[in-house]
C-alpha positions in Angstrom: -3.6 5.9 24.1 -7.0 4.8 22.8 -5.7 1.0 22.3 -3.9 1.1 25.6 -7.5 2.3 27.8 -8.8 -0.7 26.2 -6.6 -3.1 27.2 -6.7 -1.6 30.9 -10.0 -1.6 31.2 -10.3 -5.2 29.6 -7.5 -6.5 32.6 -9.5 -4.7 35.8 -12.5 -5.9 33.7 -11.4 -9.2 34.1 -9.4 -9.5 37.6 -11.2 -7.0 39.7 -14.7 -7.5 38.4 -17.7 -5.4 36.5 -18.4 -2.9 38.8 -14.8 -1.8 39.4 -14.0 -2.3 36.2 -17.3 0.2 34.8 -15.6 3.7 37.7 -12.2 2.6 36.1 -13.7 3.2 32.5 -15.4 7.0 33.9 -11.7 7.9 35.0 -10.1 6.5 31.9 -12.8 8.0 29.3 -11.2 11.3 29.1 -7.7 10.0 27.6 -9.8 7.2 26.2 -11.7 9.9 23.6 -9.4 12.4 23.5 -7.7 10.8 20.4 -9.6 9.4 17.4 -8.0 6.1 16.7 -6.1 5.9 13.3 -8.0 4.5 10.5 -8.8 1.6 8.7 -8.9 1.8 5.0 -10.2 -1.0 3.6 -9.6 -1.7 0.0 -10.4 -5.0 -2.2 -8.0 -7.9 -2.4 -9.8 -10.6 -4.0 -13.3 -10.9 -6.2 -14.4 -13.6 -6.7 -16.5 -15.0 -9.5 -18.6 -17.8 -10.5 -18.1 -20.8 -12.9 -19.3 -19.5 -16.7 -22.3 -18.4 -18.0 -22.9 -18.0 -14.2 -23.6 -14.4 -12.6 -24.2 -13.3 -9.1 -27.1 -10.9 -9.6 -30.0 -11.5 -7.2 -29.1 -12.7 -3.7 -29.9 -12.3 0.1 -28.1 -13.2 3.5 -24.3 -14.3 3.5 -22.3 -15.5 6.7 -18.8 -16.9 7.8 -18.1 -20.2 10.0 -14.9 -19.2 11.2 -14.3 -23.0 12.7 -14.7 -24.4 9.8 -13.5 -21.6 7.1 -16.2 -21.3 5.1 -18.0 -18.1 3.5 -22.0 -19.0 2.6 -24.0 -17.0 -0.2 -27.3 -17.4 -0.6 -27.3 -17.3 -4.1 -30.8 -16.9 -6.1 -29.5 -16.0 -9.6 -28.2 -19.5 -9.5 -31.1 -21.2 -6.6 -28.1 -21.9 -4.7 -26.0 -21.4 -1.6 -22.4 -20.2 -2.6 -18.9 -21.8 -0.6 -16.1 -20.2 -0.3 -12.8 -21.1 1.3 -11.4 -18.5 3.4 -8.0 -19.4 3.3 -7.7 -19.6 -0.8 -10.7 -17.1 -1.0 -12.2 -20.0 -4.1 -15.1 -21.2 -4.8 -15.0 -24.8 -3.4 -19.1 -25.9 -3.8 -22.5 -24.4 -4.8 -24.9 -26.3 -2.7 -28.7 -27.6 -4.2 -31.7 -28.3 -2.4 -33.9 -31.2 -2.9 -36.8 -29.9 -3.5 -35.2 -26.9 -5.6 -34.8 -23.5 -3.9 -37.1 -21.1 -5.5 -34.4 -19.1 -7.0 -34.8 -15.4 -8.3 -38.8 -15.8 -8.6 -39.4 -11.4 -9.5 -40.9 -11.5 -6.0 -39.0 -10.8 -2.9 -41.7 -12.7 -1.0 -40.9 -15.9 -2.8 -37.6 -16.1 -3.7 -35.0 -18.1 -2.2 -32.4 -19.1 -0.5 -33.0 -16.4 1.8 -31.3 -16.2 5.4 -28.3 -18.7 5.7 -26.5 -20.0 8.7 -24.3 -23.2 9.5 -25.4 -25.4 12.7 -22.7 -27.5 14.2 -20.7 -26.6 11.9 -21.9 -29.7 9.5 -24.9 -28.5 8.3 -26.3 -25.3 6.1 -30.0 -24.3 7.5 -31.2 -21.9 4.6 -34.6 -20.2 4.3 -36.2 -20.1 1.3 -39.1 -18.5 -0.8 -42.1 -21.1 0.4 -41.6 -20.8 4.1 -39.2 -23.8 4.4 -35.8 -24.1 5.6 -33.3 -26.7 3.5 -31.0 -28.4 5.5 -28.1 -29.3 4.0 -25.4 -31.3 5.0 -22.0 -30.1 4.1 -20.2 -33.8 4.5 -22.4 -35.1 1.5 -24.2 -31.9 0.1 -27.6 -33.7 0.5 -30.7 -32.3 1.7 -31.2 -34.2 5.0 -34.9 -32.1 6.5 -37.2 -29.5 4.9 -38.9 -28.1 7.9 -42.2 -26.1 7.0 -42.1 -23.2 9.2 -46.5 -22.8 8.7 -46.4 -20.2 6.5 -47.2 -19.5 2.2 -43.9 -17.1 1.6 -40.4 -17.2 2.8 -38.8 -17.9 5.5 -36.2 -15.2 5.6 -33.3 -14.2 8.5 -32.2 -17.0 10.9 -30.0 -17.0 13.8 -29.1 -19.6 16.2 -28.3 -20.7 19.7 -25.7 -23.2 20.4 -26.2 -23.6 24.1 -30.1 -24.4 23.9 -30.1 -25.7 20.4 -32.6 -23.5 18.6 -33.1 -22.0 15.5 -35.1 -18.7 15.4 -36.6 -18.1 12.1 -37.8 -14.8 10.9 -41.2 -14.9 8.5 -40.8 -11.5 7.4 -43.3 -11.3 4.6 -46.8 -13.4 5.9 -50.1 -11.1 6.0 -52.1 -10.5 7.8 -48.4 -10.3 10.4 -45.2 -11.7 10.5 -44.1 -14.3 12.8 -41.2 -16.0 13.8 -40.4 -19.9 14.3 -38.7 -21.2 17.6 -36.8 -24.5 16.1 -34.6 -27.5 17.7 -31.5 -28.1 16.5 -32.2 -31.8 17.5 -35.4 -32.6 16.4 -35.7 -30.2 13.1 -39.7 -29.5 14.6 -40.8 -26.0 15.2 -41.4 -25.3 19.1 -42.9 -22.3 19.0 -44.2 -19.7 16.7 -44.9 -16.0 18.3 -46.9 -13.9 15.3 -46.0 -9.7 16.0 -49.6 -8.8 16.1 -49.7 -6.7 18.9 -51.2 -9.4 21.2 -49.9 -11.3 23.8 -46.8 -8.4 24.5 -45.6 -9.0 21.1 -45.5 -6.0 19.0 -48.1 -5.3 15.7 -45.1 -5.3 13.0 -46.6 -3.3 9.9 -43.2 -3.8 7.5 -42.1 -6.8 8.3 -39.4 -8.5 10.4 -35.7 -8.1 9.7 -32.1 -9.7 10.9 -32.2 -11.5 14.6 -29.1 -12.4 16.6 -28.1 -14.4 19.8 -25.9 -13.0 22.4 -23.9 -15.2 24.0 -23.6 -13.0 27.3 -27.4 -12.5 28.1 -28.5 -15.8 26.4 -31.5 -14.4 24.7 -32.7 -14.2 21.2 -32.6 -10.4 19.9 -35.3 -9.5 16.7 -35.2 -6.3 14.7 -38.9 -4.9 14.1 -38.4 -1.7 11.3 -42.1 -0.5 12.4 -44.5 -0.8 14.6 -47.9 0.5 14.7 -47.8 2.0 11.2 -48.9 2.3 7.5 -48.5 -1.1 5.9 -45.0 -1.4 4.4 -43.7 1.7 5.9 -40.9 3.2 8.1 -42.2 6.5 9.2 -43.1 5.4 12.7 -40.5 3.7 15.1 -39.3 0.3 15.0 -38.2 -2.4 18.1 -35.7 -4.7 19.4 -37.9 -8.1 20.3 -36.1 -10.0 23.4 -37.2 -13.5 23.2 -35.7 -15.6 26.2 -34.6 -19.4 25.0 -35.9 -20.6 27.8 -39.7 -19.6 28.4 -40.0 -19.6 23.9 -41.6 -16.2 24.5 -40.9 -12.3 24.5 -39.5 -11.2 27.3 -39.0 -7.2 26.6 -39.4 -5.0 23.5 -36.9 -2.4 23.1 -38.5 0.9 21.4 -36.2 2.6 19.1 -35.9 6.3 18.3 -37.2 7.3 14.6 -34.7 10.1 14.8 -32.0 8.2 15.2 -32.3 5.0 13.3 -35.6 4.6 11.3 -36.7 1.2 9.9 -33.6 -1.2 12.0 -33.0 -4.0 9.7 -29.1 -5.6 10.1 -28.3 -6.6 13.6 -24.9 -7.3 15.2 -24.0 -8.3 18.4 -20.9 -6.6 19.6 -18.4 -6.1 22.8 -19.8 -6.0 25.9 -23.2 -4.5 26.2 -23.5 -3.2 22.6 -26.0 -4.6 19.9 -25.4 -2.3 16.2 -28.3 -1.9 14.9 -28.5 -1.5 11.1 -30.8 1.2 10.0 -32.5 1.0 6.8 -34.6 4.3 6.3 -32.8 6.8 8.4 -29.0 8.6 7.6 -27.8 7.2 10.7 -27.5 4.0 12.3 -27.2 2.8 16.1 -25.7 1.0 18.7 -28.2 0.0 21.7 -27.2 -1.3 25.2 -28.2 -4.8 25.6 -29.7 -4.5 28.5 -31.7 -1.6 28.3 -32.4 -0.7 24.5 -31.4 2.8 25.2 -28.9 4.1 22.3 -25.2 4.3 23.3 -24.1 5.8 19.9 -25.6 7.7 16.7 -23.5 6.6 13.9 -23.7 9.3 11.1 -23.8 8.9 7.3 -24.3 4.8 8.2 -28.0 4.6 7.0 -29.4 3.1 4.4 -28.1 -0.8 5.5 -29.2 -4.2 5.8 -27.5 -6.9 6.8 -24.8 -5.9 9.1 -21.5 -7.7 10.9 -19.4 -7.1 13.9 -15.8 -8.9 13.3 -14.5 -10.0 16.2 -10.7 -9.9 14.4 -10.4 -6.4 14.3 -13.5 -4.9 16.5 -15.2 -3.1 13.6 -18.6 -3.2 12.5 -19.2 -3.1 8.9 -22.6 -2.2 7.3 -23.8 -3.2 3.9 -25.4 0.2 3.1 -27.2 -0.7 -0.4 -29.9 2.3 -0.5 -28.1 5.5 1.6 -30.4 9.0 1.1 -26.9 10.6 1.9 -25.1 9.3 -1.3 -25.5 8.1 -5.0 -23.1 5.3 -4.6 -23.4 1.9 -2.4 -20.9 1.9 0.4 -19.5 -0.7 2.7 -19.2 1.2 6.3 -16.4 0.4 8.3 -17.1 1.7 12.7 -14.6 1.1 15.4 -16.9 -1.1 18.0 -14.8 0.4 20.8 -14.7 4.4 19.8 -17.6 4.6 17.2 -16.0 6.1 15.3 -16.4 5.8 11.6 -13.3 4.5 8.6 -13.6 5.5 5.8 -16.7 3.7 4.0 -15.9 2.1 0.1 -17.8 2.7 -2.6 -19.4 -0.9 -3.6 -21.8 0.1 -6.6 -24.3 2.5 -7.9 -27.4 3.0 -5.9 -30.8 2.0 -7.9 -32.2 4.8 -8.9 -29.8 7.1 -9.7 -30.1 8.3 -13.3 -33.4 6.5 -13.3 -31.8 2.9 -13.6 -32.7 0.1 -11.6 -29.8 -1.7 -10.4 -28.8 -4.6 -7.8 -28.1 -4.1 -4.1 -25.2 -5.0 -2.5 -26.7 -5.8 1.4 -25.2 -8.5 2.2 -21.6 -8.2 4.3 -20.1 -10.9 6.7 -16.6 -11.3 7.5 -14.2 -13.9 9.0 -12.1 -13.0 11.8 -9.4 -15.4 11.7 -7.9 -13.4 8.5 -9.8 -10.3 8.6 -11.3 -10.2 5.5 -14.5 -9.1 4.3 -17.0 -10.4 1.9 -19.4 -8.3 -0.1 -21.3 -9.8 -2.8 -21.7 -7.6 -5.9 -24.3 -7.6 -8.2 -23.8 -7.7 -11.6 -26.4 -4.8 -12.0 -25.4 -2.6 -9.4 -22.7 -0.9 -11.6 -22.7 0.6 -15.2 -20.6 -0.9 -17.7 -17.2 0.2 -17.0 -17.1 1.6 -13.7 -17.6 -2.0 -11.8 -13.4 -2.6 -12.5 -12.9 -1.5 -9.2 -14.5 -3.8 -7.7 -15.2 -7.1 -9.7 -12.1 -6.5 -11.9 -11.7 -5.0 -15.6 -14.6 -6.4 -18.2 -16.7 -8.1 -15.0 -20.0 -7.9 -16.0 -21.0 -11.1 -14.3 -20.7 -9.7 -10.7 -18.4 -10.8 -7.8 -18.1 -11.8 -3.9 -15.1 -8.4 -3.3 -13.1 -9.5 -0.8 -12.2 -6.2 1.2 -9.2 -6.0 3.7 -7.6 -3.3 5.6 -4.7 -1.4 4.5 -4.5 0.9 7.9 -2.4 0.4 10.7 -5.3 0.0 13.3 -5.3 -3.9 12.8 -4.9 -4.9 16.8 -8.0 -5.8 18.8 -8.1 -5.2 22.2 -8.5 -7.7 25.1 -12.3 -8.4 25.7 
């Protein structure tokens, strides 16, 4: 029933316009939430593991080009970015940078690669721990622009826009503020650089400034702020969504979010229609916001504790790499249906740091690829005890993995958008 509302709605969606199409959904929301969707159970179907001596311990942002097939780590144990082929789920290249990437430097401020996205599908654009982004070309694997974003530590998240040609970069960790770089796709010259401060309508960020996305639909930049207005380095106050239009290179709106509900947002994904998932870092729960109005269209229970987050377009779930949740003693990949919010069951991925009094390694990074459904998770080799990481990385691993995860449920089909 809950599959077939969907595909209604999508079809008066599409031939009898928005507004007919949002009284169609009212009528239709009754049998629409009256039965929970069955559930996805996702389970690992591949790890994958790095060339000897080689171990995936300390790493950041990953992401999928699904035009090109290709799975990107940004790999500091090694101070390099990881490629994977989709199709054969192998390692095919670990990509340098000329000058180096800073690699696992002890400080999170200065370590690198950080953020990693592909532009045009030919090229890597990676941040890393000096305030650079390398850009790489995948045809020759050559560094072909370092482009100094202005600042002394590292240039972090990145997102981009096709249709104007930008790269927004995210300099989480500069003091006095953080700022973030508006950056041509053309040129490789920063346009514009918009420090949160609290001046100028852009908000005083006091922890920092977390994963940004661009949304095809409204056109604008979208910036996750985990506080505003606070102590230095903390979540105890509520964070913001930043709109930034492509067009003027400045802040258009900021989107207050509710402490209650999702404290310290850090992963963003944009998903169907008007919904943005925010990842929250500090809270129990996560979110999903309307686009248009910041409000919060869904509290998503027992999904806290993320960071980098992914909507898959394959199979309409969200998946959240929840590395530090209060609610549990174990790292969990979450699994949410984008269309009924409701939650899968979430996999255990690791032990969370701490527990027992042992520092381990987060894993919170997730993207997946939506032509074959899969789902990567990077696994450090500290995040498990010896013995218990055969689950994940396979019997003996103690060099970590990229887990592969898949789904095993029959609630595979994806609804017309």
């Amino acid at each position: 029933m809950f599959r077939a509302c969907n595909t209604l709605r999508a079809l008066i969606r599409k031939y009898c316009g928005p507004a007919i199409a949002a009284a169609a959904a009212l009528l239709l929301a009754g049998n629409a939430t009256a039965e929970k969707p069955p559930d996805e159970v996702f389970a690992v179907t591949a790890a994958i593991t790095l060339p000897s001596p080689q171990k995936i311990t300390a790493f950041d942002i990953s992401f999928v080009d699904p035009v090109i097939g290709e799975y990107f780590l940004a790999d500091r144990t090694n101070a390099v970015v990881d490629v994977v082929d989709t199709a054969t789920n192998k390692l095919v290249a670990q990509l340098t940078a000329t000058p180096p990437f800073a690699g696992a430097t002890g400080n999170n401020d200065t370590s690198g690669p950080d953020g990693v996205i592909t532009v045009g599908h030919k090229e890597v654009w990676a941040g890393d721990g000096n305030s650079t982004i390398k850009v790489i070309s995948l045809l020759t694997g050559a560094t072909t622009h370092v482009i100094n974003t202005g600042g002394k530590n590292r240039a972090d998240e990145l997102c981009l826009d096709p249709r104007d040609k930008l790269v927004l970069m995210a300099n989480d960790a500069e003091t006095p503020f953080p700022f973030v770089t508006l950056i041509s796709t053309e040129t490789y010259s920063v346009l514009k650089t918009i420090v949160m401060n609290g001046t100028g309508g852009a908000p005083k960020a006091t922890n920092g400034i977390e994963q940004c996305q661009w949304n095809p639909r409204t056109g604008k930049f979208y910036v996750n702020i985990p506080a505003v207005n606070g102590p230095p380095g903390d979540d105890t106050v509520p964070g913001a969504v930043v709109v930034i239009s492509p067009e003027t290179l400045g802040i258009e709106t900021v989107f207050s979010i509710p402490l209650d509900k999702c404290a310290g947002p850090q992963g963003m994904a944009i998903g169907p229609e008007v919904q943005i998932l925010l990842g929250c870092n500090a809270s129990t729960s996560s979110v999903i916001i309307n686009t248009q109005s910041g409000t919060v269209i869904a509290t998503l229970p027992n999904e806290g504790g993320a960071d980098e987050v992914w909507f898959n377009d394959g199979d309409s779930q969200y998946f959240l790499a929840n590395s530090g949740p209060s609610y549990s003693n174990s790292q969990l990949l979450g699994v949410v249906d984008a269309w009924s919010h409701q939650t899968d069951p979430s996999v255990v991925t690791g032990i969370k740091s701490g527990v027992n009094g042992v520092t381990r390694g987060g894993n919170h990074s997730v993207a997946a690829d939506p032509v074959l459904n899969q789902v990567y998770v990077p696994i450090a080799s500290t995040s498990n005890l010896p013995g218990t990481s055969s689950a994940v990385c396979g019997v003996g691993n103690v060099n970590g993995c990229i887990a592969v995860f898949t789904a095993t449920g029959d609630d595979k089909a994806r609804p017309p958008q």
